[in-house]
DSSP file (Angstrom, degrees, kcal/mol; ACC not computed):
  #  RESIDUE AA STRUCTURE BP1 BP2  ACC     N-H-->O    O-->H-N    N-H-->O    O-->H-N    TCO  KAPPA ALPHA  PHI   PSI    X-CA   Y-CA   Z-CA
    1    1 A X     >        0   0    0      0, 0.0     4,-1.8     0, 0.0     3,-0.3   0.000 360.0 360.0 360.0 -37.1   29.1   65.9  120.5
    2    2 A X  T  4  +     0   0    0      1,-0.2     4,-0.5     2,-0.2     3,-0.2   0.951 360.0  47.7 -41.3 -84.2   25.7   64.0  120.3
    3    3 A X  T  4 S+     0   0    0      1,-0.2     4,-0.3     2,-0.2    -1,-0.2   0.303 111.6  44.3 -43.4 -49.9   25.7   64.2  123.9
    4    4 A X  T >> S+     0   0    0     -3,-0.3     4,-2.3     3,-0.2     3,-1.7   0.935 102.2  68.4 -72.6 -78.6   26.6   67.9  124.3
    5    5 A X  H 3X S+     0   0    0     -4,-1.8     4,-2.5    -3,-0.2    -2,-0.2   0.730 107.8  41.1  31.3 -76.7   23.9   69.0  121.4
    6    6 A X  H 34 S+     0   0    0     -4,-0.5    -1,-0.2     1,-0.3     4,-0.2   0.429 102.2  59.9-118.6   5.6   21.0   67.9  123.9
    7    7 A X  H <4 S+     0   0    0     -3,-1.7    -1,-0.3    -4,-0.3    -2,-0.2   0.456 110.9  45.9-103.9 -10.4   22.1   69.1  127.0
    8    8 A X  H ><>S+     0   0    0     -4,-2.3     3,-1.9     2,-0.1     5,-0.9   0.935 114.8  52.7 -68.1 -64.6   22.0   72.9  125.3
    9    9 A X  G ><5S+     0   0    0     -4,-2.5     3,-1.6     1,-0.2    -3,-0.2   0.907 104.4  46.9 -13.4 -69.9   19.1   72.1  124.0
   10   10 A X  G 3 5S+     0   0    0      1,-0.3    -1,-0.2    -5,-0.2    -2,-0.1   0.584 109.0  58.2 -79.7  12.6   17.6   71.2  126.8
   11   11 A X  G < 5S-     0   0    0     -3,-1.9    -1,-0.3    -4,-0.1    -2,-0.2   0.384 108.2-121.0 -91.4 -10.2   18.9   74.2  128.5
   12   12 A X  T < 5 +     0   0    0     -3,-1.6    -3,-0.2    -4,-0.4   106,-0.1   0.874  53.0 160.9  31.4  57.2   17.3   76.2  126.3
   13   13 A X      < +     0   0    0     -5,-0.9   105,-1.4   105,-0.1   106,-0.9   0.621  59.6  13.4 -17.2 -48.7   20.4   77.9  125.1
   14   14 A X        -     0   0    0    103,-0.3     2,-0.4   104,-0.2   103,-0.1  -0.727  62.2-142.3-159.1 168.0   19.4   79.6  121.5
   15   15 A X        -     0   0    0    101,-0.3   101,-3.8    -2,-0.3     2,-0.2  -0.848  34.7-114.0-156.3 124.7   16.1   80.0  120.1
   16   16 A X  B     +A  115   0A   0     -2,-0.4     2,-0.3    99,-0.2    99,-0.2  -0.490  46.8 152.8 -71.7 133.4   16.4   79.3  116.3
   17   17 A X        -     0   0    0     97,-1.9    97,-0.3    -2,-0.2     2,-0.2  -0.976  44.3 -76.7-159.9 167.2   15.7   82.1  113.7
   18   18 A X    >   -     0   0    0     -2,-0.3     3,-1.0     1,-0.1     4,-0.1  -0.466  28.1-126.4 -87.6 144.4   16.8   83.0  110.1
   19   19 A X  G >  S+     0   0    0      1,-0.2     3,-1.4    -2,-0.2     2,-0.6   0.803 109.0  63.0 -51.3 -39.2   19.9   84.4  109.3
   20   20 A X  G 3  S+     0   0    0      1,-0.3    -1,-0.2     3,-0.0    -2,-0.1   0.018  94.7  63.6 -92.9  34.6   17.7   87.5  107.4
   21   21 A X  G <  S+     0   0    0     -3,-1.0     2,-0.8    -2,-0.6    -1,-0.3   0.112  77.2 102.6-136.2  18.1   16.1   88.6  110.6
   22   22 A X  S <  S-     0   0    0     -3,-1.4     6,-0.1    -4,-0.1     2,-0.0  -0.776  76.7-120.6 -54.7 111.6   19.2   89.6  112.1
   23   23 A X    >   -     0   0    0     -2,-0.8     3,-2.0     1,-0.1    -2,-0.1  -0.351  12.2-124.1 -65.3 145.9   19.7   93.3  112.1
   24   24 A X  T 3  S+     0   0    0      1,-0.3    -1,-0.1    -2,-0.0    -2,-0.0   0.851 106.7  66.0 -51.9 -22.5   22.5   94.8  110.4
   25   25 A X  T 3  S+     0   0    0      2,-0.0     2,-0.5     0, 0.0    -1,-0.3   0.598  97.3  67.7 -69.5 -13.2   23.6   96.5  113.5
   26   26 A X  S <  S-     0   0    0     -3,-2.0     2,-0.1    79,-0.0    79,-0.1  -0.925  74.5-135.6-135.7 144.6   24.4   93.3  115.0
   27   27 A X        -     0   0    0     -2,-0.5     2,-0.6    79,-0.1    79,-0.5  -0.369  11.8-138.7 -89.9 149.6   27.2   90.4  114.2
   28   28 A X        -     0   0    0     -2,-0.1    79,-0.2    77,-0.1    80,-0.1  -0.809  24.5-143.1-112.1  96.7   26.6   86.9  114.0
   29   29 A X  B     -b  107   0A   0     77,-1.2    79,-2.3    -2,-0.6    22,-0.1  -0.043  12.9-127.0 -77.5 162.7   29.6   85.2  115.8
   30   30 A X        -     0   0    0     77,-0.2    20,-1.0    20,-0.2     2,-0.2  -0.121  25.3-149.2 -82.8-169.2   30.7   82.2  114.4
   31   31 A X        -     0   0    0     18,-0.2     2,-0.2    76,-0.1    18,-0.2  -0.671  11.2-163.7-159.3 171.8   31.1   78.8  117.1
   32   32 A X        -     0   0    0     -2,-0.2    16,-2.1    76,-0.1     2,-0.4  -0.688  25.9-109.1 169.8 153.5   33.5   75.7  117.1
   33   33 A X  E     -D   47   0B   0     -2,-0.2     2,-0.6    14,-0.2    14,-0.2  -0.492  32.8-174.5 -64.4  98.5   33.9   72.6  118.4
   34   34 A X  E     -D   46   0B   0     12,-1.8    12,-2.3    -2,-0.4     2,-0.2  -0.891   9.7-155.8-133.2 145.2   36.9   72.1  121.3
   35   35 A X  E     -D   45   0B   0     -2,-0.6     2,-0.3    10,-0.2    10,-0.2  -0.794   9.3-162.1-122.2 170.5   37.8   68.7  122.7
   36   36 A X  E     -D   44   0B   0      8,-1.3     8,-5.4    -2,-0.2     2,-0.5  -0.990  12.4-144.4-160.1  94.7   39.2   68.4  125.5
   37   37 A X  E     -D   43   0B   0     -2,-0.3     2,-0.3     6,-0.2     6,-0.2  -0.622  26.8-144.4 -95.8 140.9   41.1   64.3  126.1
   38   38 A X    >   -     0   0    0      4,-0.7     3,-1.0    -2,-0.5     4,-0.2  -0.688  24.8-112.5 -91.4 154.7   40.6   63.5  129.8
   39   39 A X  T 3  S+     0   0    0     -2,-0.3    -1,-0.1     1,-0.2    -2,-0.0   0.548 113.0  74.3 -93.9 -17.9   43.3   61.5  131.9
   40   40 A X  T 3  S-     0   0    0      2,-0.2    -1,-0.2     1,-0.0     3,-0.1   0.787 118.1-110.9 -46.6 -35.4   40.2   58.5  131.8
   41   41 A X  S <  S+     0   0    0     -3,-1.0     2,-0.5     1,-0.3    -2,-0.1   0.583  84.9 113.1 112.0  23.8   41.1   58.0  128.6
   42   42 A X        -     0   0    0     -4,-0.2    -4,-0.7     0, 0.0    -1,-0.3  -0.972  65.5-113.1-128.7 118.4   37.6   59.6  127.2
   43   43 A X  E     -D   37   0B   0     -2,-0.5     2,-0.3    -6,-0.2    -6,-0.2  -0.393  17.7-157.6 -76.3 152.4   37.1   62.7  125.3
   44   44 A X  E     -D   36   0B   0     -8,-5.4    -8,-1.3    -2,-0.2     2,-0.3  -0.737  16.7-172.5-115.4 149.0   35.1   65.9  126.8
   45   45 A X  E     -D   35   0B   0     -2,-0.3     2,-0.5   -10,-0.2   -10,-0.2  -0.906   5.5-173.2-128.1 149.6   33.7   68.3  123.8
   46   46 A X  E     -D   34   0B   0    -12,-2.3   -12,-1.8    -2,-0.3     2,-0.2  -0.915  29.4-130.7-153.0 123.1   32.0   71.9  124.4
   47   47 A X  E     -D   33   0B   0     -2,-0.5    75,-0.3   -14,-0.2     2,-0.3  -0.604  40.1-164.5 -60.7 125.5   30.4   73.9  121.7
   48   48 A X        -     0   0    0    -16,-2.1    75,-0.2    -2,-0.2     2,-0.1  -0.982  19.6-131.1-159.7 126.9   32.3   77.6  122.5
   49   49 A X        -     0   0    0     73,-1.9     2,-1.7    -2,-0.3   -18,-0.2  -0.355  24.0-117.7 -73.9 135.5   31.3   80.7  121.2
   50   50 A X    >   +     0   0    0    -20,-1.0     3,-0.9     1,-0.2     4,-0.5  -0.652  48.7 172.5 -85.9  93.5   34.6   83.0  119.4
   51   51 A X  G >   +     0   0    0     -2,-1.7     3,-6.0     1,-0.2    -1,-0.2   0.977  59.5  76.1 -61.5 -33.7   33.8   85.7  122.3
   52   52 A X  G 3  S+     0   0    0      1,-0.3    -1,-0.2    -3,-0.2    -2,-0.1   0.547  82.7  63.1 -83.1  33.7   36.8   87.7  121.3
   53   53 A X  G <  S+     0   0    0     -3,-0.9    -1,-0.3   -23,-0.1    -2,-0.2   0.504  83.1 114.5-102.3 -25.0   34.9   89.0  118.3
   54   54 A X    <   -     0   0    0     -3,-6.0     2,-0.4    -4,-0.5    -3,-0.0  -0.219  65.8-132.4 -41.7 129.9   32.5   90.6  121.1
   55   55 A X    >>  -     0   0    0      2,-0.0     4,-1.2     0, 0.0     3,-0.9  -0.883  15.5-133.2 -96.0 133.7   32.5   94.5  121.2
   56   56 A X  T 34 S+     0   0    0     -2,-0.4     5,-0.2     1,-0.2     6,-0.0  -0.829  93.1  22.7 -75.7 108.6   32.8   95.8  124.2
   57   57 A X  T 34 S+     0   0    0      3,-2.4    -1,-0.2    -2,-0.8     4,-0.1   0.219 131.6  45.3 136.4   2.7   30.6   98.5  125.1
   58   58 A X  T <4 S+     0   0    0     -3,-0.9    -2,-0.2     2,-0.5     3,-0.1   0.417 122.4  30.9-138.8 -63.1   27.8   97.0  122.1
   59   59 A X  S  < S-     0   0    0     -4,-1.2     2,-0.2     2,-0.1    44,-0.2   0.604 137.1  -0.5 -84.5  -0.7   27.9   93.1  122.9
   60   60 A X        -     0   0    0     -5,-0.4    -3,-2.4     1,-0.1    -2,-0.5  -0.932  52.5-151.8-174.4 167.2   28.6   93.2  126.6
   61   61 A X  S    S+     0   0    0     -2,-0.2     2,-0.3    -5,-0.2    -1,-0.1   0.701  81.1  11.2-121.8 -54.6   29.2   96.0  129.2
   62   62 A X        -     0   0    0      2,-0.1     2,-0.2    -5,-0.0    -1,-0.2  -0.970  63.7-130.1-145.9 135.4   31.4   94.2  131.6
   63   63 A X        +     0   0    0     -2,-0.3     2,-0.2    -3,-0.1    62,-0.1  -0.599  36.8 172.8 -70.6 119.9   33.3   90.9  132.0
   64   64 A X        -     0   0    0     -2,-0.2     2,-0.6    61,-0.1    -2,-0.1  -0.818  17.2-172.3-103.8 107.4   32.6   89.0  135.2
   65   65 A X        -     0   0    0     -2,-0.2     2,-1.1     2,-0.0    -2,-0.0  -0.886  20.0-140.2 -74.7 109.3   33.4   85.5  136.8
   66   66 A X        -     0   0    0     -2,-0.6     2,-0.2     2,-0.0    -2,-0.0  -0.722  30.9-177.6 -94.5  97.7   32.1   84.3  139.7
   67   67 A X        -     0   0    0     -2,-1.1     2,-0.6     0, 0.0    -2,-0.0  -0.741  27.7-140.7 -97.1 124.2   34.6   82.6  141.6
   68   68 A X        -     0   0    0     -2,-0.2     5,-0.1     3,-0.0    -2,-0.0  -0.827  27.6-134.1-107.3 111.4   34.9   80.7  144.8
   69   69 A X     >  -     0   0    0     -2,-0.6     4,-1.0     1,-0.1     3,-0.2  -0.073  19.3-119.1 -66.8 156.2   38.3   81.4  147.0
   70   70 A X  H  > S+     0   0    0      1,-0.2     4,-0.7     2,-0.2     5,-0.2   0.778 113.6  63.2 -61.2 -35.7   40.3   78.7  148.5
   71   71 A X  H >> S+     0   0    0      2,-0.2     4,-2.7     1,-0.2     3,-1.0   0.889  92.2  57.7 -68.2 -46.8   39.5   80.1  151.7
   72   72 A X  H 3> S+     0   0    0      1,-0.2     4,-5.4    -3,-0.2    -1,-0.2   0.943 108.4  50.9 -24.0 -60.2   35.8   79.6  151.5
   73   73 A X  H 3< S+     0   0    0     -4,-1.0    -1,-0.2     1,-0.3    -2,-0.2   0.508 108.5  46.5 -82.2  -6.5   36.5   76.1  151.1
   74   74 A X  H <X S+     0   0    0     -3,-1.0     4,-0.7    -4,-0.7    -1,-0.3   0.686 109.3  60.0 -84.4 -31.4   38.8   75.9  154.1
   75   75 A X  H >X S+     0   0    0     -4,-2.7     4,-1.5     1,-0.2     3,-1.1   0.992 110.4  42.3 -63.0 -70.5   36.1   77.9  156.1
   76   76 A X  H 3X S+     0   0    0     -4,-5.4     4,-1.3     1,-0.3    -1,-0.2   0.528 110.3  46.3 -85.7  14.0   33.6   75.1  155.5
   77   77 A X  H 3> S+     0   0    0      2,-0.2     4,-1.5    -4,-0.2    -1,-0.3   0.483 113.7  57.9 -82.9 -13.0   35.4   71.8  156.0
   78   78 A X  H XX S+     0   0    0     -3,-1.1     4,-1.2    -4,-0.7     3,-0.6   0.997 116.3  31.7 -78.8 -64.8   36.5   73.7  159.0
   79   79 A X  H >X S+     0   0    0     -4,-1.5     4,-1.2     2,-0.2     3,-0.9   0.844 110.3  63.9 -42.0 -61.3   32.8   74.1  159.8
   80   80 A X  H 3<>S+     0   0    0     -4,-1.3     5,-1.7     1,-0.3     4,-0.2   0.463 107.4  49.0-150.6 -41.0   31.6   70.9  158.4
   81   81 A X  H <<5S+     0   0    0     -4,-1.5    -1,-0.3    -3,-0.6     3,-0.2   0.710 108.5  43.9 -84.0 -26.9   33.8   69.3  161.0
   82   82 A X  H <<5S+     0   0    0     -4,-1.2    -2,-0.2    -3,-0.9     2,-0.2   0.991 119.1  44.6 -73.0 -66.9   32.9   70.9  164.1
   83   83 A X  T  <5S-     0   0    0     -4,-1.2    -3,-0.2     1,-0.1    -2,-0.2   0.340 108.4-123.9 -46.2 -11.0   29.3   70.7  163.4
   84   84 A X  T   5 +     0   0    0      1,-0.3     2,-0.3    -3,-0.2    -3,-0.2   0.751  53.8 156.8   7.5  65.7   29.6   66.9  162.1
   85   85 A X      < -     0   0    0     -5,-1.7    -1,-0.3     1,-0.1     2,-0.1  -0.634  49.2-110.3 -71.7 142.4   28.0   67.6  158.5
   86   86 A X        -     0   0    0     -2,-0.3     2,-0.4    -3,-0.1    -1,-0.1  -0.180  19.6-140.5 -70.6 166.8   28.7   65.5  156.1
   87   87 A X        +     0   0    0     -2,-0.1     2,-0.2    -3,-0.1   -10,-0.0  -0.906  28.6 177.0-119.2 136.5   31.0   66.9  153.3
   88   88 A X        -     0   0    0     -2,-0.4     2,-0.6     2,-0.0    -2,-0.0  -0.898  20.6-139.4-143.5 133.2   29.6   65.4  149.8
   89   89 A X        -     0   0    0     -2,-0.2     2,-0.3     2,-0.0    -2,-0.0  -0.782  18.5-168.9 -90.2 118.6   31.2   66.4  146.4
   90   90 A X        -     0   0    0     -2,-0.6     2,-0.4     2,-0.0    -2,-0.0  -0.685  14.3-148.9-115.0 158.8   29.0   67.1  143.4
   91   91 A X        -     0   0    0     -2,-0.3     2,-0.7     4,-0.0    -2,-0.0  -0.966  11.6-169.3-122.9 106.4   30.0   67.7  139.5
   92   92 A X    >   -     0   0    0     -2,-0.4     3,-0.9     1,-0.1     4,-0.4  -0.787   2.2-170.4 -89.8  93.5   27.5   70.2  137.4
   93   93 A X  T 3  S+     0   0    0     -2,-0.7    -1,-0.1     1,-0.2     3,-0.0   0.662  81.6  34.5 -41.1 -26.1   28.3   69.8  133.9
   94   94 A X  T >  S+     0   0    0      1,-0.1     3,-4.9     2,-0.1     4,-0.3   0.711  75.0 120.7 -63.6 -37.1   26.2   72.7  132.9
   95   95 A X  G X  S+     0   0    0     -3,-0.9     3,-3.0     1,-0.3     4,-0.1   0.595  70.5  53.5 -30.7 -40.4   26.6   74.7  135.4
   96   96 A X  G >  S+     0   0    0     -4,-0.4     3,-1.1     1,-0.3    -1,-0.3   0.847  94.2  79.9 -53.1 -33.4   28.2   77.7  133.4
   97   97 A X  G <  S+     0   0    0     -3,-4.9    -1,-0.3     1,-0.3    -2,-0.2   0.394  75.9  71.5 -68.7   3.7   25.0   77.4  131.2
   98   98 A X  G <   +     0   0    0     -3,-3.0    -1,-0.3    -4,-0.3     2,-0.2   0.217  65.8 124.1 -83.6   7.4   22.8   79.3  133.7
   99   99 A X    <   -     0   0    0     -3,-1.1    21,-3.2    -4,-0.1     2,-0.4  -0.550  57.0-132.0 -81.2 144.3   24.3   82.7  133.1
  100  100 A X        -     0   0    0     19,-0.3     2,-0.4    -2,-0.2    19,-0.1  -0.769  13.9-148.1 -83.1 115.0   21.8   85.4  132.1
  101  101 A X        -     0   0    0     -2,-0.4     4,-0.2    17,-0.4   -41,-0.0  -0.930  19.0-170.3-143.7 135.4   22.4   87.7  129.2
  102  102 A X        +     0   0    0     -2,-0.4     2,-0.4     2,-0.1    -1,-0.1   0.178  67.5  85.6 -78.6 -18.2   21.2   91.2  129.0
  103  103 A X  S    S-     0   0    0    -44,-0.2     2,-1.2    14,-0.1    14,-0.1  -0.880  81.0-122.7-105.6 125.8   22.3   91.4  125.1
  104  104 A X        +     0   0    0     -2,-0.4     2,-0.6    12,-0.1    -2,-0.1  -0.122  46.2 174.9 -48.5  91.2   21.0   90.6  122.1
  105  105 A X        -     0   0    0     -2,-1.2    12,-4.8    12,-0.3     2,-0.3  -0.917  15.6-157.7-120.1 135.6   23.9   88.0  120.9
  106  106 A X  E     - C   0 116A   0     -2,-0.6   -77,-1.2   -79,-0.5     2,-0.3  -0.805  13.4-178.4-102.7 138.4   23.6   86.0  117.7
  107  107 A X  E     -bC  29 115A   0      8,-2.1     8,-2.0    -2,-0.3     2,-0.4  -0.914  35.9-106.6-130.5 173.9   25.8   82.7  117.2
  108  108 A X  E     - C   0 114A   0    -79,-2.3     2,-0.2    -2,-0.3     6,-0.2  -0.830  44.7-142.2 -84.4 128.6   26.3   79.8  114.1
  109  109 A X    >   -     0   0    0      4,-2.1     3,-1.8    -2,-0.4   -78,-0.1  -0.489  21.5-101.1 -97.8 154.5   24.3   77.0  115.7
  110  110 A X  T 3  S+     0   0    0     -2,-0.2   -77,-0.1     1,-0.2    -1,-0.0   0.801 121.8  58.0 -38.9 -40.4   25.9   73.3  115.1
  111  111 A X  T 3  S-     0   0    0      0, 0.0    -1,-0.2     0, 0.0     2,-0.0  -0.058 123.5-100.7-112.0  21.0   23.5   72.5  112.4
  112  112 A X  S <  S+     0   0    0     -3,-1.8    -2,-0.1     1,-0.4    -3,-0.1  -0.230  89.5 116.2 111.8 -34.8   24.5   75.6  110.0
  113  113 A X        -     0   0    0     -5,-0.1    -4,-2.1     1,-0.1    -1,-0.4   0.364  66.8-121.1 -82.5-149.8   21.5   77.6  111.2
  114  114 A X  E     - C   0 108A   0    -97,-0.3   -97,-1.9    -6,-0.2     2,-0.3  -0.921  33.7-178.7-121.0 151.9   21.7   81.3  113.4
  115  115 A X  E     -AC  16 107A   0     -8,-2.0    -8,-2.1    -2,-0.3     2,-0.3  -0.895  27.0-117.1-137.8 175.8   20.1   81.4  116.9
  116  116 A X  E     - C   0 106A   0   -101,-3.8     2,-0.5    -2,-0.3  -101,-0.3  -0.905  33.4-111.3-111.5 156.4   19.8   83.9  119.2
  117  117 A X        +     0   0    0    -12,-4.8   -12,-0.3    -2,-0.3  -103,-0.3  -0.651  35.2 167.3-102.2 126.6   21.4   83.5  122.7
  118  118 A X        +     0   0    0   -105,-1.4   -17,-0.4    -2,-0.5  -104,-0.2   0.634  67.5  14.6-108.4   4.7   19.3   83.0  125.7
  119  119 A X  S    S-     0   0    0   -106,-0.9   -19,-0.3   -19,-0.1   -21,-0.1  -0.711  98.9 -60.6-103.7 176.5   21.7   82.0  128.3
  120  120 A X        -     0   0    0    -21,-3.2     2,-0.3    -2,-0.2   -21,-0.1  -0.475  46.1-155.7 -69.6 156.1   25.5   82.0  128.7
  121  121 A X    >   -     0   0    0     -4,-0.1     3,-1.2   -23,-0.1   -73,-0.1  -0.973  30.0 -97.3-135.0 161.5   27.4   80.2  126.4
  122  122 A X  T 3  S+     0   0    0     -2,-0.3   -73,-1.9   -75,-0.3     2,-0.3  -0.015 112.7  32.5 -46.1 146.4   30.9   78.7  126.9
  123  123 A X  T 3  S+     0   0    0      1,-0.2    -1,-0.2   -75,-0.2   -71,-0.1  -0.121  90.7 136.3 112.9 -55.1   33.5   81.5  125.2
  124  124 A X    <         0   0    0     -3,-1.2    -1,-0.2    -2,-0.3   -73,-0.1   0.395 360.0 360.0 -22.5 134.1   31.4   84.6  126.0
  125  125 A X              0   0    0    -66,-0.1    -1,-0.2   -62,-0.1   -61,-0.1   0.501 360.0 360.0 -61.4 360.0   32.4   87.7  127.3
């Protein structure tokens, strides 16, 4: 959780602000903790936003995932071997934490306070 914590942080996630400068017009969605036990034997933990308290059409406009097809990935080992590139496999544990958002979205931070959100956060619409 430690561990999780200070890589949002150091994503710069949230920017901290009091709960009383919220506008009424706008919700403050709540957060929670989900863990996740790994077949290593180690558990993986993600601070996730309750999106489906998101309004459509007020907290978000449209729902997108940006997705990579099985076919892609046949195209370039396919390439990868006629050209003789190397193939290397990489893990970004963030990665999802780069998403951009266009809305003013409020969460419950870990440590009781309110933030505001300045990236994606897992849960989101």
């Amino acid at each position: 959780m430690k561990l999780e914590i200070e890589q949002l942080n150091e994503n710069g996630i949230w920017k901290v602000i009091l709960r009383e400068t919220v506008s009424a017009n706008y919700q403050v969605l709540g957060c929670k903790w989900v863990f996740h036990y790994k077949s290593d034997g180690i558990y993986k933990c993600r601070w996730v936003v309750k999106g489906y308290k998101q309004i459509e059409g007020f907290d978000y406009q449209e729902i997108y995932a940006n997705i990579i097809k099985t076919d892609f990935y046949r195209l370039m080992l396919a390439l990868s071997v006629i050209n003789g590139w190397i193939v290397e496999n990489i893990d970004i544990e963030t990665a999802f934490l780069n998403g951009v958002i266009d809305h003013d979205i409020y969460v419950d931070l870990p440590d009781g306070q309110c933030g505001k959100l300045l990236k994606s956060l897992y849960g989101l619409k």
